[in-house]
C-alpha positions, 0 to 999 in steps of 0.5 A: 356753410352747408346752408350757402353750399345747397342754395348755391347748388340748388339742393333742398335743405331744412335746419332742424336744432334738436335742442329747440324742439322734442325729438317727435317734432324734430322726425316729423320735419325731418321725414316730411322733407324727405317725402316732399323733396324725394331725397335719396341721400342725405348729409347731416351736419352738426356738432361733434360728439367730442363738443356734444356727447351723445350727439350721434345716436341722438340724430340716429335715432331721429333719422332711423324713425324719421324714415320709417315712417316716410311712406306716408308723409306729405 
């Protein structure tokens, strides 16, 4: 659903599954769309803890390092 709603809006979006890939590959993704498409507020959509414990601080961290390092993507 978030997929349809930001094409339909015309909105960037990427799909990254943490669990098809390790946590440096999924930051590199992650900070380089941000870069290229100038994002200012991200929604993040996803399992819930309840289904996937330990989910939150997963992402957490990934978006935290994933920003940190933004000024020199492209």
């Amino acid at each position: 659903m978030t997929r349809k709603l930001a094409t339909q809006h015309e909105k960037p979006w990427v799909h990254v599954d943490i669990d098809e890939m390790n946590e440096a590959i999924a930051v590199d993704i992650i900070g380089g769309w941000i870069f290229r498409h100038g994002i200012q507020e991200l929604n993040a959509v996803g399992s819930r803890a309840s289904k996937e414990p330990g989910i939150h601080d997963i992402v957490v961290a990934i978006l935290e390092k994933a920003l940190e390092g933004n000024h020199h993507r492209g």
